[in-house]
PAPADREN-811771 format. One line per 2 residues: their letters; for each residue x, y, z of N, C-alpha, C. Coordinates in nm, 4 decimals. Atoms other than C-alpha are relative to their C-alpha. Example, Ala and Ser with C-alpha at 12.3 -4.5 7.8 and 13.67 -1.06 7.14 Angstrom:
AS = 0.0890,-0.1190,0.0000,1.2300,-0.4500,0.7800,0.0900,0.1200,0.0000; -0.0820,-0.1190,-0.0060,1.3670,-0.1060,0.7140,-0.0770,0.1090,0.0730 $
END
This chain:
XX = -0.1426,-0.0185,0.0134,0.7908,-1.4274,1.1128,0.0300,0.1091,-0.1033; -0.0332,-0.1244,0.1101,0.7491,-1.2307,0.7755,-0.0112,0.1946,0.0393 $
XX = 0.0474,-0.1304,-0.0828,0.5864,-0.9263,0.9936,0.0651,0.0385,0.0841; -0.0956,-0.0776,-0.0477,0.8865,-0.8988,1.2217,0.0827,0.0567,-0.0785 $
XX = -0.1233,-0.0215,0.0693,1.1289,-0.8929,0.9559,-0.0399,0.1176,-0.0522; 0.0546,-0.1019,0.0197,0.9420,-0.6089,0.8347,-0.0230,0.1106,0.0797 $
XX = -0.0006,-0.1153,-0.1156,0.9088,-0.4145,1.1534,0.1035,0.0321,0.0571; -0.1024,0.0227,-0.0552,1.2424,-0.4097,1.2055,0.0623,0.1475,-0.0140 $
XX = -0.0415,-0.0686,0.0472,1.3603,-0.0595,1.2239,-0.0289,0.1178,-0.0623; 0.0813,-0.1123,0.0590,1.1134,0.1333,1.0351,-0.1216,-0.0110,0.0319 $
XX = 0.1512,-0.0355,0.0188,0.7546,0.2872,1.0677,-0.0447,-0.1168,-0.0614; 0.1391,0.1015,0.1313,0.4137,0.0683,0.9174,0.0374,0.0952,-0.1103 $
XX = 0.0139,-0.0950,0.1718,0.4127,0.3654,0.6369,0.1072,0.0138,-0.0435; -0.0888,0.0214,0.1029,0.7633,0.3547,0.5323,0.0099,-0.1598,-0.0184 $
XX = -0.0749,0.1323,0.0061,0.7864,0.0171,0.5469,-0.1226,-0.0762,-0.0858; 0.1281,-0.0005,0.0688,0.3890,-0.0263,0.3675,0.0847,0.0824,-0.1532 $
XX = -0.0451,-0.0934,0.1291,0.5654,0.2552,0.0927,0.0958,-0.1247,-0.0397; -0.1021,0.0964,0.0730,0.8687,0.0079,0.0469,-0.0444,-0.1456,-0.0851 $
XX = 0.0624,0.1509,0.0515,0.6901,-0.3064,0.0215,-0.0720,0.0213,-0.1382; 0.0580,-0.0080,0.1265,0.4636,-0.1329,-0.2532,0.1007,0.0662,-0.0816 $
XX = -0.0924,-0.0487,0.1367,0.7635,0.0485,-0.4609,0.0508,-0.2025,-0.0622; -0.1108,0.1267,0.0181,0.9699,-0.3326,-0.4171,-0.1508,-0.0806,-0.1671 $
XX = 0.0764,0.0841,0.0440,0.5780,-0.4846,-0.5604,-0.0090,0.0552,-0.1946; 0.0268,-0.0620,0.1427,0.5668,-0.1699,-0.8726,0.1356,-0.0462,-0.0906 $
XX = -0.1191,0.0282,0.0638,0.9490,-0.2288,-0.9791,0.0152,-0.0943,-0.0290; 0.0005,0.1352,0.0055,0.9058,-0.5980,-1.0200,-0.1143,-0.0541,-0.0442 $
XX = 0.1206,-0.0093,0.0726,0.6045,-0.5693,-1.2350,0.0084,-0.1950,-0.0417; 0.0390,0.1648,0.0481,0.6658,-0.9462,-1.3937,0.0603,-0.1208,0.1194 $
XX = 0.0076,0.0662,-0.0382,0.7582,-1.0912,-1.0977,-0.1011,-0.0353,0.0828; 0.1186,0.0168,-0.0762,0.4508,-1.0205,-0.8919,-0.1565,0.0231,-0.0371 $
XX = 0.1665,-0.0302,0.0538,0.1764,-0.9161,-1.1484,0.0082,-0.1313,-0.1132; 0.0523,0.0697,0.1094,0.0165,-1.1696,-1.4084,0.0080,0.0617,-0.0955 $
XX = 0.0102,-0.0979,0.1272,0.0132,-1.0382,-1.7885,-0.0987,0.0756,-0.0170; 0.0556,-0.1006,0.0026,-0.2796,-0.9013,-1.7295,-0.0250,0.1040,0.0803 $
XX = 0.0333,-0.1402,-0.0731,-0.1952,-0.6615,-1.4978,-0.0142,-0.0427,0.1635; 0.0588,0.0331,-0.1194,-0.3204,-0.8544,-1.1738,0.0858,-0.0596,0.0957 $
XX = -0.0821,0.0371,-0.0849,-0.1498,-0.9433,-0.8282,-0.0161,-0.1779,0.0021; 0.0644,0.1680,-0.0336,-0.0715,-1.3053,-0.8251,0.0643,-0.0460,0.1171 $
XX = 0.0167,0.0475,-0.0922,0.0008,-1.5400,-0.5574,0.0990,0.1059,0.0853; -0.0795,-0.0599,-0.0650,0.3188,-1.4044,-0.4030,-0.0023,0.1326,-0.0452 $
XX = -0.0232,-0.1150,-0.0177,0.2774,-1.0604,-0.5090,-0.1337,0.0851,0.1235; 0.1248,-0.0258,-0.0800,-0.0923,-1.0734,-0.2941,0.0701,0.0197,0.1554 $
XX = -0.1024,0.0260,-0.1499,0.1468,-1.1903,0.0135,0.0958,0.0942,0.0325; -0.0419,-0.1188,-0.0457,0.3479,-0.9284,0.0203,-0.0925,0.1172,0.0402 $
XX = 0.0785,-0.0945,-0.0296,0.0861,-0.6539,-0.0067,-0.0692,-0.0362,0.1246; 0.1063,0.0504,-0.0881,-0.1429,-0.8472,0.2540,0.1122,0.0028,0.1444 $
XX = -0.0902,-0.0854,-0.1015,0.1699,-0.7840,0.4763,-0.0012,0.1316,0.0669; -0.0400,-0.1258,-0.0256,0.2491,-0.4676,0.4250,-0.1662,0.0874,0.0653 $
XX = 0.1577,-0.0180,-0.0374,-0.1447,-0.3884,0.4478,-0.0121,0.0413,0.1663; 0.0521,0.0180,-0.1354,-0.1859,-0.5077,0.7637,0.0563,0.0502,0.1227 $
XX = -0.1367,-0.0626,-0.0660,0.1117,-0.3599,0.9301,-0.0295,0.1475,-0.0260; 0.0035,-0.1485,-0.0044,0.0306,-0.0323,0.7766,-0.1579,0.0402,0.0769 $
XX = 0.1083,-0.0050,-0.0467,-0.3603,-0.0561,0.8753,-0.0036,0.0071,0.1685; -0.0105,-0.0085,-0.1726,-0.2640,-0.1182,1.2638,0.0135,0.1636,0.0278 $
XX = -0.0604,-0.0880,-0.0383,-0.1366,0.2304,1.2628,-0.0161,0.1510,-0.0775; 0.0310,-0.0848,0.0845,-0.2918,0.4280,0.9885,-0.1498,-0.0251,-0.0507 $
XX = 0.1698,0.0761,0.0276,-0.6781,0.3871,0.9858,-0.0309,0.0613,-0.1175; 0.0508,-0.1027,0.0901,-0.7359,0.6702,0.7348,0.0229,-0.0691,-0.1386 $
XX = -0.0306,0.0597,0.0764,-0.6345,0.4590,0.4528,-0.1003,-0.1056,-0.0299; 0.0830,0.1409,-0.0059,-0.8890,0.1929,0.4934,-0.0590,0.0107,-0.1408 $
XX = 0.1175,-0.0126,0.0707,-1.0916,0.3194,0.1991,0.1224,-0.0807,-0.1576; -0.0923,0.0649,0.0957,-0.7508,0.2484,-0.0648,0.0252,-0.1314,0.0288 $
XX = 0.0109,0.1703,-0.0367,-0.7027,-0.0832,0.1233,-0.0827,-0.0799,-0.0657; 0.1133,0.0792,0.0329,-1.0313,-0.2135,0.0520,-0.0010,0.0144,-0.1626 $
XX = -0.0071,-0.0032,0.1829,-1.0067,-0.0979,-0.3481,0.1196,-0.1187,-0.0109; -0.1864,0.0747,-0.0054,-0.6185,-0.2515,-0.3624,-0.0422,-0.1684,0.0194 $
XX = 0.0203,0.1807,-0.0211,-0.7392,-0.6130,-0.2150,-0.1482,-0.0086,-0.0982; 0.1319,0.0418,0.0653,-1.0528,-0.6345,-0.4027,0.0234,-0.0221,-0.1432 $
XX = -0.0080,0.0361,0.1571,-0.9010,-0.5492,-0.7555,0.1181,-0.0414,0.0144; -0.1655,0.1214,-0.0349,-0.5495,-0.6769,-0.6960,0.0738,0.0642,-0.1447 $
XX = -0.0799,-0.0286,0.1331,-0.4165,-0.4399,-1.0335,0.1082,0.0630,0.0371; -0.1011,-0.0824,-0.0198,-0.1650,-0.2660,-1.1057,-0.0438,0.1517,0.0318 $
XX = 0.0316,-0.1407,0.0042,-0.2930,0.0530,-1.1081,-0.0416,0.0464,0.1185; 0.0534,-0.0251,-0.1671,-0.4760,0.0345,-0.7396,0.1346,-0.0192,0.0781 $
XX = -0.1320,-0.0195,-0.0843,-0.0893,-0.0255,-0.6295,0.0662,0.0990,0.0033; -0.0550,-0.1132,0.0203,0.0438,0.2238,-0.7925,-0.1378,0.1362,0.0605 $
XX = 0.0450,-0.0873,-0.0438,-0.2337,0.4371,-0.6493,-0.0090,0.0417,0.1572; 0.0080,0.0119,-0.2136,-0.2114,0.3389,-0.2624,0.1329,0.0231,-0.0093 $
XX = -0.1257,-0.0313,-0.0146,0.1485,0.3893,-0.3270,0.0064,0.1740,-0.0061; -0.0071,-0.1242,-0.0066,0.1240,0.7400,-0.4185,-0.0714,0.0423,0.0869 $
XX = 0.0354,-0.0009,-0.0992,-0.0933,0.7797,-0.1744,0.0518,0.0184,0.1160; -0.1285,0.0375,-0.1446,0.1379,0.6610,0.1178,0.0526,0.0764,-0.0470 $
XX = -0.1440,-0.0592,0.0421,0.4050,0.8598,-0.0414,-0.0405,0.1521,0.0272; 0.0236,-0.1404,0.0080,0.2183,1.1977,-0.0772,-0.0570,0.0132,0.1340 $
XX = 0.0135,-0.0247,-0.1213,0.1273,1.1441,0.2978,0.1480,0.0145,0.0895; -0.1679,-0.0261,-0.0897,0.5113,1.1012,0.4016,0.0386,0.1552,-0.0255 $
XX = -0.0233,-0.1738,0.0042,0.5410,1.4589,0.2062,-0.0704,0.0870,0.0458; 0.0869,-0.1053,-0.0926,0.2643,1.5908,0.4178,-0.1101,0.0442,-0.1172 $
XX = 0.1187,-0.0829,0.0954,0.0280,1.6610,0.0856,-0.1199,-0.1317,-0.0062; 0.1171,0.1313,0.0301,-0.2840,1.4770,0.0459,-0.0686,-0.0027,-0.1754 $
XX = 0.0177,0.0211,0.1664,-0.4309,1.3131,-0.2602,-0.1406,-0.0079,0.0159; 0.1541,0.1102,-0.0109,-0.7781,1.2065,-0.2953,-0.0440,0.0243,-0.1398 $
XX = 0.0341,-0.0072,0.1257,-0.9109,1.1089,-0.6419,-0.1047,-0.0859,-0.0543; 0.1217,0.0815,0.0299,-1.1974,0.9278,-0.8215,-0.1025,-0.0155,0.0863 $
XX = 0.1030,0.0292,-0.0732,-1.4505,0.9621,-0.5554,0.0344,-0.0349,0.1286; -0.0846,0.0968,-0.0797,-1.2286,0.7832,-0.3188,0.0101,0.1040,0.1092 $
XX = -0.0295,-0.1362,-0.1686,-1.2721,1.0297,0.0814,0.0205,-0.0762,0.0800; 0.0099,0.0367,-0.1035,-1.1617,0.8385,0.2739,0.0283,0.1078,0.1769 $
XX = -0.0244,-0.1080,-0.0661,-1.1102,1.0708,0.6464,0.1121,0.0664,0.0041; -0.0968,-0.0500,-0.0039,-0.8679,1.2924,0.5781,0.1755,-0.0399,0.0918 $
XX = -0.1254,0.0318,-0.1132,-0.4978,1.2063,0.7769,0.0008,0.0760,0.0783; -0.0993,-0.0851,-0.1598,-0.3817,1.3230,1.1109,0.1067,0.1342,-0.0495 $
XX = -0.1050,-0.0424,-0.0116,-0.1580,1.5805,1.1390,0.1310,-0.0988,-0.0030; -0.1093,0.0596,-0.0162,0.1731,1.4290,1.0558,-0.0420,-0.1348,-0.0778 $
X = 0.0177,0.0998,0.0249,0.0285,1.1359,0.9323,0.0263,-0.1400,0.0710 $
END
C-alpha cells in the first residue's frame, strides 16, 4: 500500500530523491544519536530503494553501502547521487564505480 502511495504521479528517481531529502531534513526523527537509521527511518529508505532499484540498476553499488551502514552520511551520499543524476552530471567517489548511467538516466 506504502509503494502505491509513492508511485503516484512521479518517476522511482524523483520520488527515491524525495523520500531521501524528507529522511536528511528530519535528522532526529529517523536517525538515532549516533548518526544511524532506525526503525522507521530504515522503512522508508527500504521503500524508496526498491522502487528506485526496479528502474535504475546502475545504482546498485550505493544501495548496497546505504543498507549495510544505515548512516547518515551514506544517505546523504545516495542522495546526491540521485540528484546529480536528475542534473545529468555524474558523481563517483571513494572507490565506489558502480556502471556508469544511461543516457538520461
Amino acid at each position: 500500500m506504502l509503494t502505491e502511495v509513492l508511485s503516484v504521479g512521479r518517476g522511482p528517481v524523483e520520488e527515491a530523491v524525495r523520500s531521501l531529502r524528507r529522511l536528511v531534513e528530519n535528522y532526529g526523527e529517523f536517525f538515532d544519536s549516533s548518526g544511524y537509521l532506525n526503525s522507521e527511518g530504515r522503512k522508508v529508505l527500504e521503500v524508496a530503494l526498491r522502487e528506485l532499484l526496479k528502474e535504475v540498476s546502475w545504482v546498485r553499488g550505493y544501495v548496497r553501502r546505504v543498507r549495510r551502514r544505515g548512516t547518515y552520511e551514506e544517505v546523504l551520499r545516495l542522495l546526491e547521487v540521485l540528484s546529480s543524476c536528475t542534473l545529468r552530471e555524474g558523481v563517483l567517489d571513494e572507490g565506489v564505480r558502480p556502471e556508469l548511467p544511461p543516457e538520461g538516466c
